[in-house]
Each structure stands twice: as C-alpha cells, then as structure tokens.
VODO-879518 format. One record per residue: y negated, x negated, z negated of N, C-alpha, C in turn; residue in one letter. Coordinates in steps of 0.1 Angstrom, whole numbers, plus 2048, in hexadecimal, padded with zeros to 3 digits. Layout:
REM residues N
[site [Y,X,Z],[Y,X,Z],[Y,X,Z],'A'],
...
This chain:
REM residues 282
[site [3A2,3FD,2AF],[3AD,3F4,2AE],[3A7,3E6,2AB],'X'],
[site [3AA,3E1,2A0],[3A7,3D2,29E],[3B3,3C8,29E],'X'],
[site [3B3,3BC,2A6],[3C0,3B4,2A9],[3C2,3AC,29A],'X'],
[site [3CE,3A5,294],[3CA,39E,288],[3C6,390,28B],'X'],
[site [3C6,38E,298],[3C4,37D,29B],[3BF,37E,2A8],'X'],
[site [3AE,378,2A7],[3AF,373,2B4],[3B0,371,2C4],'X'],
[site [3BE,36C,2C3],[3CA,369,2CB],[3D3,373,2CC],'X'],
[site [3D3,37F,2C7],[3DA,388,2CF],[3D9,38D,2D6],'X'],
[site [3DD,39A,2DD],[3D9,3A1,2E7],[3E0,3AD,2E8],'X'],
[site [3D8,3B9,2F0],[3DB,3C4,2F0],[3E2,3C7,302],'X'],
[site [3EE,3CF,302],[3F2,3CB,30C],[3F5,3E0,316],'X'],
[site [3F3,3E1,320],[3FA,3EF,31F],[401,3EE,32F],'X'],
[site [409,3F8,32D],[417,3F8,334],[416,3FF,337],'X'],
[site [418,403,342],[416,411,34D],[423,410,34F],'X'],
[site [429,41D,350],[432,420,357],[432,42B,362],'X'],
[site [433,428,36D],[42F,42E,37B],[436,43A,381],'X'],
[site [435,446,386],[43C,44B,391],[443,457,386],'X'],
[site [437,45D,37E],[43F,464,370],[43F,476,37E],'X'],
[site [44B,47C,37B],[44B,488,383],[451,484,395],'X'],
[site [452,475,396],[462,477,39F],[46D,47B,39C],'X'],
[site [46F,478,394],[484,47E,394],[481,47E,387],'X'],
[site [48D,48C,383],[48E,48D,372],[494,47C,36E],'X'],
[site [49A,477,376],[49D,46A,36F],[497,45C,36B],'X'],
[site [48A,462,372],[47B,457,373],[476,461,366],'X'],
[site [475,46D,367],[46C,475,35B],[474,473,34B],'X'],
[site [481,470,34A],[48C,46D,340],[48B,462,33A],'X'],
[site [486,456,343],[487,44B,33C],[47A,448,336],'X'],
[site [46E,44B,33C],[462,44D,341],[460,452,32D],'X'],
[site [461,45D,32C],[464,466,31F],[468,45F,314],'X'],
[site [478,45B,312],[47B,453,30C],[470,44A,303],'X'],
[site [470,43E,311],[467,432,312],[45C,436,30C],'X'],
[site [453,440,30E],[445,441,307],[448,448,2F4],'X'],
[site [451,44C,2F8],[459,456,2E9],[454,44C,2DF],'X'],
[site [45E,441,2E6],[461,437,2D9],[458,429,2DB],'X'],
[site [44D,429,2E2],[441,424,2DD],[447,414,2E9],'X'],
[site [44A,412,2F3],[44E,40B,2FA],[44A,407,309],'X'],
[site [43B,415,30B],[435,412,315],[427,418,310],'X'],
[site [416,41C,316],[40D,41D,310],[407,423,31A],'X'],
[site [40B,426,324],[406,431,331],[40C,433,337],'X'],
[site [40A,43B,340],[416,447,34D],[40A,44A,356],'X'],
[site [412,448,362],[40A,44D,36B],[410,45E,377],'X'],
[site [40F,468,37A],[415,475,37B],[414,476,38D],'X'],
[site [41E,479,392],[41E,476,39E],[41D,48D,39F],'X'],
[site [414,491,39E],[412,4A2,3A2],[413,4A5,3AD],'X'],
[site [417,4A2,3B4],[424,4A9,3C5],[430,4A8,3C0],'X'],
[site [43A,4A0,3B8],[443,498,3B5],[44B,4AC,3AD],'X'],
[site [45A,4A8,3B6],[45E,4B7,3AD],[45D,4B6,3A1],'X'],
[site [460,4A8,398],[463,4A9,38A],[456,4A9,381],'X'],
[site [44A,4A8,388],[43E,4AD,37F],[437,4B9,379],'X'],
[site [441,4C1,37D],[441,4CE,375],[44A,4D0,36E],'X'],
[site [456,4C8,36B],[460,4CB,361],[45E,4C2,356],'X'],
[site [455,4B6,35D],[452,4AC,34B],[447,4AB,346],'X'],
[site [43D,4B3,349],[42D,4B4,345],[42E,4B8,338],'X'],
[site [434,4C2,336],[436,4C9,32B],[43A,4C2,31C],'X'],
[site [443,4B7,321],[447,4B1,31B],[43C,4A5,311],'X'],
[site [43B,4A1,31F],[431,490,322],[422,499,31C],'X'],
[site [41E,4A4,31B],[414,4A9,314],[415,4A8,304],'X'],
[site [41F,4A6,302],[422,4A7,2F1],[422,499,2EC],'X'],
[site [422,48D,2F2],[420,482,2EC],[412,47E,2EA],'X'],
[site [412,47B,2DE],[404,479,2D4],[3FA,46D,2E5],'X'],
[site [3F0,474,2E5],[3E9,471,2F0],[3DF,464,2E7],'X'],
[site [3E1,461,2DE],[3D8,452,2D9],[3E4,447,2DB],'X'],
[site [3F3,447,2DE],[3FF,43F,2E3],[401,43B,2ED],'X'],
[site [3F8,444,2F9],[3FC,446,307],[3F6,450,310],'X'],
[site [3F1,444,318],[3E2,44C,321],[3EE,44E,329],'X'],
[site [3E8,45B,332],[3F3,464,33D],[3E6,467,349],'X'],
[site [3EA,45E,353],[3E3,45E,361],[3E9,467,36E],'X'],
[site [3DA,463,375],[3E3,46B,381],[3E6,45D,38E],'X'],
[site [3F6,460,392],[3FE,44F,399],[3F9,45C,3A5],'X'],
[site [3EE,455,3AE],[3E5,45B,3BA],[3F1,459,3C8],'X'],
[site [3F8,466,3CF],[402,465,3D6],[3FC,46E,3E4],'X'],
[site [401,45F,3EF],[3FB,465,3F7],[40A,463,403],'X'],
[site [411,45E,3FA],[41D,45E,408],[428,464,404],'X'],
[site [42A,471,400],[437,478,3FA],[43E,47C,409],'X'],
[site [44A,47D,409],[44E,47D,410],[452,492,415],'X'],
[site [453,489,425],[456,498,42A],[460,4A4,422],'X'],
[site [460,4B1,425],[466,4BE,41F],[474,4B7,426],'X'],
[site [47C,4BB,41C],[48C,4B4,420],[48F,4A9,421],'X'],
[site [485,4A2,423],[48D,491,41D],[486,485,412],'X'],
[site [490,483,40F],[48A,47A,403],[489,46C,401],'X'],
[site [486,467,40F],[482,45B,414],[470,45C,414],'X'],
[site [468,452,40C],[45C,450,411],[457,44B,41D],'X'],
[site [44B,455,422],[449,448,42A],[442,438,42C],'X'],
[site [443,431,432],[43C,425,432],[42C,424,42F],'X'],
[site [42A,418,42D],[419,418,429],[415,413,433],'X'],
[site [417,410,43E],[410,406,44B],[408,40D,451],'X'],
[site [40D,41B,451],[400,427,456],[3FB,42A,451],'X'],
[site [3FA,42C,444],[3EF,42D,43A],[3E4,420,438],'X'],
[site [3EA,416,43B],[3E1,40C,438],[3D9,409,44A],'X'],
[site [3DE,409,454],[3D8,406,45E],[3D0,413,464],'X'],
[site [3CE,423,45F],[3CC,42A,463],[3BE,427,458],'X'],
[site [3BD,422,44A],[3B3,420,441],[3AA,416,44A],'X'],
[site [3AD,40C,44E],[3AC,400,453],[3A2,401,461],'X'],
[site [3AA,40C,46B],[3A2,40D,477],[398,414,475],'X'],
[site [395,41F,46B],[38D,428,46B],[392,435,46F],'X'],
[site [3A3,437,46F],[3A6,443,474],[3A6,451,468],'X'],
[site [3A8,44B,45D],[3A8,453,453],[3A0,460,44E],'X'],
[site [39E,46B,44C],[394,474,44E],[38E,472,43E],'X'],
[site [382,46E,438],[37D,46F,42D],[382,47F,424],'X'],
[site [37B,485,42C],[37A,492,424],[38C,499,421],'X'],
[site [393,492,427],[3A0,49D,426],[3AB,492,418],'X'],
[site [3A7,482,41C],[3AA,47D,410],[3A2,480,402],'X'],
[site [395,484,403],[38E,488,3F7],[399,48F,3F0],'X'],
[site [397,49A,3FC],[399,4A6,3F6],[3A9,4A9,3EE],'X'],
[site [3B1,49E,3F7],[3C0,49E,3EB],[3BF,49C,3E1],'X'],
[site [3B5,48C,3DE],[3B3,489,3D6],[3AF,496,3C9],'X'],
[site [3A5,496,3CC],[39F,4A3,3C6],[3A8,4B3,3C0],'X'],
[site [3B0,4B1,3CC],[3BC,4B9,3C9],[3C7,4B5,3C1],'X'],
[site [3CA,4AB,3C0],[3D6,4A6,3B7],[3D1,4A1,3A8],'X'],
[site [3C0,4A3,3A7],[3BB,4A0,39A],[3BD,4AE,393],'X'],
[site [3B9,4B7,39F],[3BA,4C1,395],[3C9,4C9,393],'X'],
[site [3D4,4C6,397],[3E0,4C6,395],[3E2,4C3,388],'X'],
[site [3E2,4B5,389],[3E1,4B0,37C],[3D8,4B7,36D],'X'],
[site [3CD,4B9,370],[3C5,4BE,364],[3C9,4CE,35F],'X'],
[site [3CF,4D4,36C],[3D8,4E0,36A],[3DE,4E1,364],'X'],
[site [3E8,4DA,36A],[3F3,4D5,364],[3F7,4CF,354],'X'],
[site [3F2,4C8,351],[3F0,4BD,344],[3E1,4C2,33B],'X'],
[site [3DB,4C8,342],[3D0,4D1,337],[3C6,4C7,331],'X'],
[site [3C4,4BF,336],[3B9,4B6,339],[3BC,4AB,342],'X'],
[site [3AD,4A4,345],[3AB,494,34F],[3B6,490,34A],'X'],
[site [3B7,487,359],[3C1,479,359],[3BB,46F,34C],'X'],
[site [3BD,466,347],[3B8,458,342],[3B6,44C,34B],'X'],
[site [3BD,44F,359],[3B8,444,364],[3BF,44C,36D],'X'],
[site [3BC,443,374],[3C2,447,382],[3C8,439,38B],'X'],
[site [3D1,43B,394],[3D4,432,397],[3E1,436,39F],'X'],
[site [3E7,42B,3AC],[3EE,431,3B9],[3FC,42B,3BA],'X'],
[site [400,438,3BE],[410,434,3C3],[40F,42A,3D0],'X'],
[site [416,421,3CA],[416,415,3D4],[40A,412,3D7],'X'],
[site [3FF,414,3D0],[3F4,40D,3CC],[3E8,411,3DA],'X'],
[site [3E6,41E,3DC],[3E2,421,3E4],[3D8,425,3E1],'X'],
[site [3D2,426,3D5],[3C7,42C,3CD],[3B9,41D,3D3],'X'],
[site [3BE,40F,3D6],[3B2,403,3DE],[3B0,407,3EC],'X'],
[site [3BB,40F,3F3],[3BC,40B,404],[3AE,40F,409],'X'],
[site [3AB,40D,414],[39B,40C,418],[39F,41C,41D],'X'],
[site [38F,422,418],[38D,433,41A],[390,43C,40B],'X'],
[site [3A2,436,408],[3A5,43B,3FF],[39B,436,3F2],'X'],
[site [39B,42D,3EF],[391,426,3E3],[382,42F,3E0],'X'],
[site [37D,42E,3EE],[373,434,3EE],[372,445,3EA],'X'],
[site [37A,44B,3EF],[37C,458,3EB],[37F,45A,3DD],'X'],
[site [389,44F,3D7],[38C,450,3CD],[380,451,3C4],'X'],
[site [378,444,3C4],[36E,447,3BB],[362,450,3BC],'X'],
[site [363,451,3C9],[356,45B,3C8],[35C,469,3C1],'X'],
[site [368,46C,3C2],[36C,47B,3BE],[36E,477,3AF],'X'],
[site [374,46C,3A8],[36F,469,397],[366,46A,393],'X'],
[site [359,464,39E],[34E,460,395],[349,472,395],'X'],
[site [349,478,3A2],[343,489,39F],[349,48E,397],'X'],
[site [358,491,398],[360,499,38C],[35C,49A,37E],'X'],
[site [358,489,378],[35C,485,36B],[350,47F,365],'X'],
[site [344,47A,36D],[33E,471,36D],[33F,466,360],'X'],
[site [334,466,354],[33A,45D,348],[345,45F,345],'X'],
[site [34D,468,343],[35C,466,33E],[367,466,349],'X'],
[site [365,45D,352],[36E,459,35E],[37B,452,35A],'X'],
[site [384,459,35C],[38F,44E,35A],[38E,441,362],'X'],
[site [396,43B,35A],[395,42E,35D],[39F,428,36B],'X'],
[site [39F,422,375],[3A7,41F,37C],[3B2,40E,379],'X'],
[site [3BA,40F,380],[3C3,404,37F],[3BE,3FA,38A],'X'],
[site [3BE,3EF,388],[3B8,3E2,38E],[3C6,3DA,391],'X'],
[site [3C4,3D5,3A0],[3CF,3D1,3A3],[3D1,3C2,3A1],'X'],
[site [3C3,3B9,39D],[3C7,3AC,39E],[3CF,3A6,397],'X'],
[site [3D7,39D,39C],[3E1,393,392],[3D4,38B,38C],'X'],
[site [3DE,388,381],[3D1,37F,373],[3D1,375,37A],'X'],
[site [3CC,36E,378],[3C7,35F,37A],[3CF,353,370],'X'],
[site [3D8,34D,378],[3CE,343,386],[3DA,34F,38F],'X'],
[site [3D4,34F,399],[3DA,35A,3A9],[3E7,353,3AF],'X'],
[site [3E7,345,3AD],[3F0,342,3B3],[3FD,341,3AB],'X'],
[site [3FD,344,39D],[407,345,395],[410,354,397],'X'],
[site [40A,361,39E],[40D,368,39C],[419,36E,3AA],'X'],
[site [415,369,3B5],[420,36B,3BE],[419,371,3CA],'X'],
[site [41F,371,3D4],[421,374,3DE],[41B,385,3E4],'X'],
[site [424,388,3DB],[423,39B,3D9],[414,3A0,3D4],'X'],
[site [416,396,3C4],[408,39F,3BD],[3FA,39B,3C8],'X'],
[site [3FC,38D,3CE],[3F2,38D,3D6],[3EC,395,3DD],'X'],
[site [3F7,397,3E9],[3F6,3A5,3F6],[3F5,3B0,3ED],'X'],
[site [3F4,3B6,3E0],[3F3,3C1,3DC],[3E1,3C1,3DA],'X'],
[site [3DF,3B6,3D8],[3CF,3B5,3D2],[3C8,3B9,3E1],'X'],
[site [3D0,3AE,3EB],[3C9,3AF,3F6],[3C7,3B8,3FB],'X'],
[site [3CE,3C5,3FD],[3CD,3CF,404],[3C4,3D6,3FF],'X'],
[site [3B7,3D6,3F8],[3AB,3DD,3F3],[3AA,3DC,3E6],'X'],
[site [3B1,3D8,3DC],[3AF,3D3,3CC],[39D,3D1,3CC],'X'],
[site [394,3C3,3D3],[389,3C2,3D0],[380,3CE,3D4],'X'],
[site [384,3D1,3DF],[377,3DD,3E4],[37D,3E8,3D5],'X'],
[site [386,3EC,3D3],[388,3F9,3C6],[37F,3F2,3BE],'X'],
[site [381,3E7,3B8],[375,3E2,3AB],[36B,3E4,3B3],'X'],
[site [363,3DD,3BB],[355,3E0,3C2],[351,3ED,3BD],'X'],
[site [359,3F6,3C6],[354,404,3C5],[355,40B,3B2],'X'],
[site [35D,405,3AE],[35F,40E,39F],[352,40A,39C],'X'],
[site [34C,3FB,399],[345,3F3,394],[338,3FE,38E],'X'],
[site [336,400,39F],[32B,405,3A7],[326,40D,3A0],'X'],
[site [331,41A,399],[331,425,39B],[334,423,389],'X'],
[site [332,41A,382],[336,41B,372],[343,41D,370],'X'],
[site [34D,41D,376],[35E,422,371],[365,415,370],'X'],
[site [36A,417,360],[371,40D,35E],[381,409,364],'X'],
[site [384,3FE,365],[38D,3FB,36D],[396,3F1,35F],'X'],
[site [3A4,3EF,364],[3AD,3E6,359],[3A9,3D8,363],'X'],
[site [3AF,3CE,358],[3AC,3BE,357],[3B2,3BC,360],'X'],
[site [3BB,3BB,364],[3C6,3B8,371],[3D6,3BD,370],'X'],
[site [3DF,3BA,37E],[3EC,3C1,378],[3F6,3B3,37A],'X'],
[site [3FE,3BA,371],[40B,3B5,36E],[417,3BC,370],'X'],
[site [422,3B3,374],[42D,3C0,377],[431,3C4,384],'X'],
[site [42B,3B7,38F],[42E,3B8,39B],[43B,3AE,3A5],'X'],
[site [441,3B5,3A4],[454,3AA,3AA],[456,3B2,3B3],'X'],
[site [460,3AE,3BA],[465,3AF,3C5],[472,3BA,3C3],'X'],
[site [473,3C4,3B3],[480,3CA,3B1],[48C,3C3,3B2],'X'],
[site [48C,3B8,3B1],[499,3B2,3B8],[49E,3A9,3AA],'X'],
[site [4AA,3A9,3A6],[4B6,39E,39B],[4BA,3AE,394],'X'],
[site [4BF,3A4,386],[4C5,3B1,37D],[4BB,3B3,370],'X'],
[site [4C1,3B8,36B],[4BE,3BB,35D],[4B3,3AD,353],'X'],
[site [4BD,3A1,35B],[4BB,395,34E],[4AE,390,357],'X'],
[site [4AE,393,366],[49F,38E,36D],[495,399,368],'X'],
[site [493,3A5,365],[48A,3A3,363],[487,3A7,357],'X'],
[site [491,3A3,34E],[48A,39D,341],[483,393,342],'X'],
[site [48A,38A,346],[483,380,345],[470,37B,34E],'X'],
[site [472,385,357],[462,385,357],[459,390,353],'X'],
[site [464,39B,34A],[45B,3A3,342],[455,39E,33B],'X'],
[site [458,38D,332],[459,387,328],[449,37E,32B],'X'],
[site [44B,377,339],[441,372,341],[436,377,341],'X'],
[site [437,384,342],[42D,38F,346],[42A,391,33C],'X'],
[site [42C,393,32E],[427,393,325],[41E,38A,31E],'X'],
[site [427,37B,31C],[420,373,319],[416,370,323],'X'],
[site [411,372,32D],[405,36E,335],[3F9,37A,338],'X'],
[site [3FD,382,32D],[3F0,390,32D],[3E5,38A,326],'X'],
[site [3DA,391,32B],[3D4,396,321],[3C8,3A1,31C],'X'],
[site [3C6,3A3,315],[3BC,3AF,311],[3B8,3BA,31C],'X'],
[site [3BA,3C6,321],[3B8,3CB,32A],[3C3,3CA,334],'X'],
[site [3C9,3C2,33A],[3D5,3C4,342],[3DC,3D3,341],'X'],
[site [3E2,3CF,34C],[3EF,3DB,351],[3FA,3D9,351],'X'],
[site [407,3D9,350],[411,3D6,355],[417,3E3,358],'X'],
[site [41B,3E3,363],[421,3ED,368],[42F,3EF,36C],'X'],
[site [436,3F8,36A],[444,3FA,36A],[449,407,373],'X'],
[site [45B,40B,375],[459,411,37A],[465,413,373],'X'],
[site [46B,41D,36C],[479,41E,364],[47E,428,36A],'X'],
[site [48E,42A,36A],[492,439,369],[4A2,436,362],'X'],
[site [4A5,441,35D],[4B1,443,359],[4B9,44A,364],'X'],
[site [4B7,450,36E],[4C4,450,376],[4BB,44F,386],'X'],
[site [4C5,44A,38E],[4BF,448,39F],[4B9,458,3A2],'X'],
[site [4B0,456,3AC],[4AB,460,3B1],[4AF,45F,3C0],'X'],
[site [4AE,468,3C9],[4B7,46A,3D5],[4AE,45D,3DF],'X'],
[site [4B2,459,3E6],[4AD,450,3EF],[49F,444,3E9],'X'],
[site [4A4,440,3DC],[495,439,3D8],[49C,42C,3D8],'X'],
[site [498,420,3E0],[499,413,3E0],[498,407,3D4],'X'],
[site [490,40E,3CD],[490,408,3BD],[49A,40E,3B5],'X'],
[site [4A3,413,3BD],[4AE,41B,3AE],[4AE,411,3A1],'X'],
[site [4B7,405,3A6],[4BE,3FB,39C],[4B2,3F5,397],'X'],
[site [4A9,3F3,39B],[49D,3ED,395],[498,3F3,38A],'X'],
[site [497,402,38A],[492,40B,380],[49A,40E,374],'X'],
[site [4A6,409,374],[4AF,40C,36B],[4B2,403,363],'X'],
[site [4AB,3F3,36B],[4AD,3EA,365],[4A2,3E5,357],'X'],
[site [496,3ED,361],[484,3EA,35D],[48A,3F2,349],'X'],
[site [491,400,34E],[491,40C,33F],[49B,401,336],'X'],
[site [4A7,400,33E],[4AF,3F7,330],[4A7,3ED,329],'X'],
[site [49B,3E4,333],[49A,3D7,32A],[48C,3DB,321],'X'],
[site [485,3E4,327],[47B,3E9,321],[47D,3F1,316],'X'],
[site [489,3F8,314],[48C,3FF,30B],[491,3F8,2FB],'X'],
[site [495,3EE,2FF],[495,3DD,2F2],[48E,3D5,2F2],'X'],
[site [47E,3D9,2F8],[476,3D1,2F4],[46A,3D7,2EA],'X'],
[site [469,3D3,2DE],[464,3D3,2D5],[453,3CF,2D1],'X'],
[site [44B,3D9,2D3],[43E,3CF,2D0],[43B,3D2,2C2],'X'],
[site [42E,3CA,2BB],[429,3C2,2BF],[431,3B5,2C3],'X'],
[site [430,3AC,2D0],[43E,3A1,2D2],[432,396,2D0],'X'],
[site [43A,389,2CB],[434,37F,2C3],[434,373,2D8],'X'],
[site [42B,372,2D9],[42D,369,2E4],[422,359,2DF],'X'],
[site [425,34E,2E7],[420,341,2DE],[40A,344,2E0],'X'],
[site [408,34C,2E6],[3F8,34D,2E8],[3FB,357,2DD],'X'],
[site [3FF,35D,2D5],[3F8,368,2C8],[401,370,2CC],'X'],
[site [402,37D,2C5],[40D,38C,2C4],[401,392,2CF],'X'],
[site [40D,39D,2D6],[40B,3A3,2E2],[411,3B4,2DC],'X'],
[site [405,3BB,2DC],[402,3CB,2D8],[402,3D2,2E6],'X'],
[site [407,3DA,2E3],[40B,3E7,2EC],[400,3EF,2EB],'X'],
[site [3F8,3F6,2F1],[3EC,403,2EF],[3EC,404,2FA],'X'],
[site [3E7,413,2FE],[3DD,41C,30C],[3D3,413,30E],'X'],
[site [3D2,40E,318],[3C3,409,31E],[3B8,410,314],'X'],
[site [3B9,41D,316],[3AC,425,313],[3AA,425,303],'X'],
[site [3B4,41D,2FA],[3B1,41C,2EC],[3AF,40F,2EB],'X'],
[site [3B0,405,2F0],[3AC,3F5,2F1],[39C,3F7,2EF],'X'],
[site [399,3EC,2ED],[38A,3E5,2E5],[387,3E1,2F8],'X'],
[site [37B,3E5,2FA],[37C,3DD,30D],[379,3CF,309],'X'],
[site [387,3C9,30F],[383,3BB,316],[37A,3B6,31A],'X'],
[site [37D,3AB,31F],[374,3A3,32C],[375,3AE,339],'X'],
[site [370,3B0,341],[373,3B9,351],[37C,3B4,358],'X'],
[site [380,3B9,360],[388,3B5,36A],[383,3AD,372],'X'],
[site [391,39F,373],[38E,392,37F],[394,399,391],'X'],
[site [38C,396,398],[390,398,3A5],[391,38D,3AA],'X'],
C-alpha cells in the first residue's frame, strides 16, 4: 500500500465482541461487507460464534484481519449478566491467579478459533481488555510467542495517542491497568503490537455524540492506530451497551473512507496490510 501524500494516514477499525449476539454478528457483517470497518475480533465461548464464522470466513481476508477478542469473564450457564472485572484484576494483582490454568484457556480458545475459522487469528486482543491484566499478559505471550513464533499475530496496544492528557479519564485507567507491562513483554519476545487505541467513551449520548467524536478520533490517528468499536443491529439480552452499539452501526455505517480530515485523507486497511509505522508510544 502506498499513501498519495505524505500526510495521510492509514487507519483500522476493529470492531469488537464478533459471536455475542446474532445482532453484534449482523451488524459486525454488514459493516465489514461494505468496506466500513478493517478488523473483528471473535469472542469463541460466545453462542453466536458458530453461526457467523461461516460467514465472516468468506470476506476477502486482505479487507479484514479477523482476531481472537481473548474472553475470560463470560458469564455463568443461565444468565446473561457478566461478571465484574475487580476479581479478575485483584486476583492478577495479589498473585492469586494460577499461571498454568490461564495459559491453558488461553491456548484453548486459540485453538477454537483456528478450528473454527481454519486458520491463526491476525491478532489477538481482550474482552474488556483483559489480554494486559498482570498473569494474563504474560501467559498471553508466552503461549503466542510458542504457538506461532515469526508469524505471531499481532496484539492490540492499549495506549491513548499522545499527548495523554487529551484523551480522558477512561483511556487512561485502560492503559493503567497493564497496557505497558503487555508492550514490555511483546517487545521482548519480537510480537508486533498496534500504535495506540482509539475509540474509548464512556457509551454514553446519542447517535449525533458519537459522531461527533468518531470524527475526533479520526482526525487525531495515525499510521498504525486502532479504533475500536462495538456495533450491533439488535440488543442482546442483559448487555449494558445496548443503545450504544446501535448507535456506534448507524453512524459507522455512513461513514465513508477514504475521509478527507485537515492533517491529509484518512484510509481504512487491516493493521496487518499497513506499511509498519513508527512502534507503539506507551
């Protein structure tokens, strides 16, 4: 891929949580159909990951890298409430966590995936970003770097771009909770990581809010970035982001790239077809 100026930049769009609800895998579909997002990440516990693989396999794979979204808090048999992250993160934190039994999900849900979809992820990267938390990180990469070694998918990097303080409150505490130790350890081990993310709010206004910092988010990428989404065409039973996801598909679904922003035109591609950047800022 050659840019025609410069000053443009290549942008890619994850859209998250593909195989929760047929109505996250519907819009999800759509959205990548018509050339409007440039990755997916596959949630394989999720019931609807065996009804859209099939599908999300037939989209030309040089449009749209297809990951595995690393899920470690699905919720109990009969309800469809998740549970909270506080145990997951203070059980990481004290040292309660067993190495070997998170490997091994890990390890288990890769090969789910590769079953499943009939080859590697293109990255990897966590439901509710659990792929940094301390234990988990580490498991993570050691089971990439054995699995895959040179052709390791690439992971998702959690830092807001720079400057830090423009980005908020949220993307911050997302970085904090293990974002640097995950680069450390990928570094270490040769696995490429994305430039930083974008695409982190609070779910909260309508339709016209987050246009308008899809717009923000756009104009302040660059080369290598993520922006991450989470769409769906109809609510799924007990999910707190209903109206959020419905709002992310309509506006996403009328936005058009390449989009002309005042720093140069802003291109849509897979991380994994991008020219590499600069590395990732922590």
């Amino acid at each position: 891929m050659t840019l025609p100026s410069p000053h443009d930049r290549y942008l890619c769009i994850c859209a998250d949580d593909f195989g929760l609800s047929e109505g996250v895998n519907a819009a999800i579909l759509d959205l990548a159909e018509r050339g409007r997002i440039s990755a997916t990440g596959c949630m394989v516990r999720r019931p609807a990951w065996e009804t859209g693989r099939s599908r999300l396999r037939r989209i030309d794979r040089t449009r749209l890298d297809v990951g595995l979204h690393l899920d470690l808090t699905p919720p109990p048999p009969g309800d469809a409430r998740e549970p909270g992250l506080a145990a997951l993160i203070a059980k990481g934190w004290l040292g309660l966590l067993r190495p070997a039994e998170i490997r091994a999900e890990i390890a288990d849900q890769l090969s789910r995936f590769e079953d499943g979809f009939g080859r590697a992820p293109a990255f990897v990267d966590g439901h509710r970003h659990v792929h940094q938390f301390a234990v988990v990180r580490d498991m993570l990469v050691a089971e990439i770097a054995t699995r895959y070694g040179a052709a390791a998918p690439w992971i998702r990097n959690t830092a807001p771009p720079a400057p830090r303080w423009r980005a908020g409150a949220k993307a911050n505490l997302v970085f904090a909770l293990g974002g640097a130790g995950l680069l450390e350890r990928a570094a270490r081990h040769g696995i490429l990581a994305s430039r930083g993310l974008l695409g982190v709010y609070g779910f909260d206004g309508g339709a016209a809010d987050y246009r308008r910092r899809l717009w923000q988010w756009i104009a302040a990428c660059r080369s290598g970035d993520v922006l991450m989404c989470h769409p769906a065409l109809a609510d799924a039973p007990s999910d707190p982001i209903a109206a959020a996801r419905r709002h992310e598909y309509a506006v996403l679904a009328a936005t058009v790239f390449p989009m002309q922003t005042q720093g140069g035109a802003v291109f849509l591609a897979p991380l994994s077809r991008q020219p590499r950047a600069e590395g990732p800022r922590a």
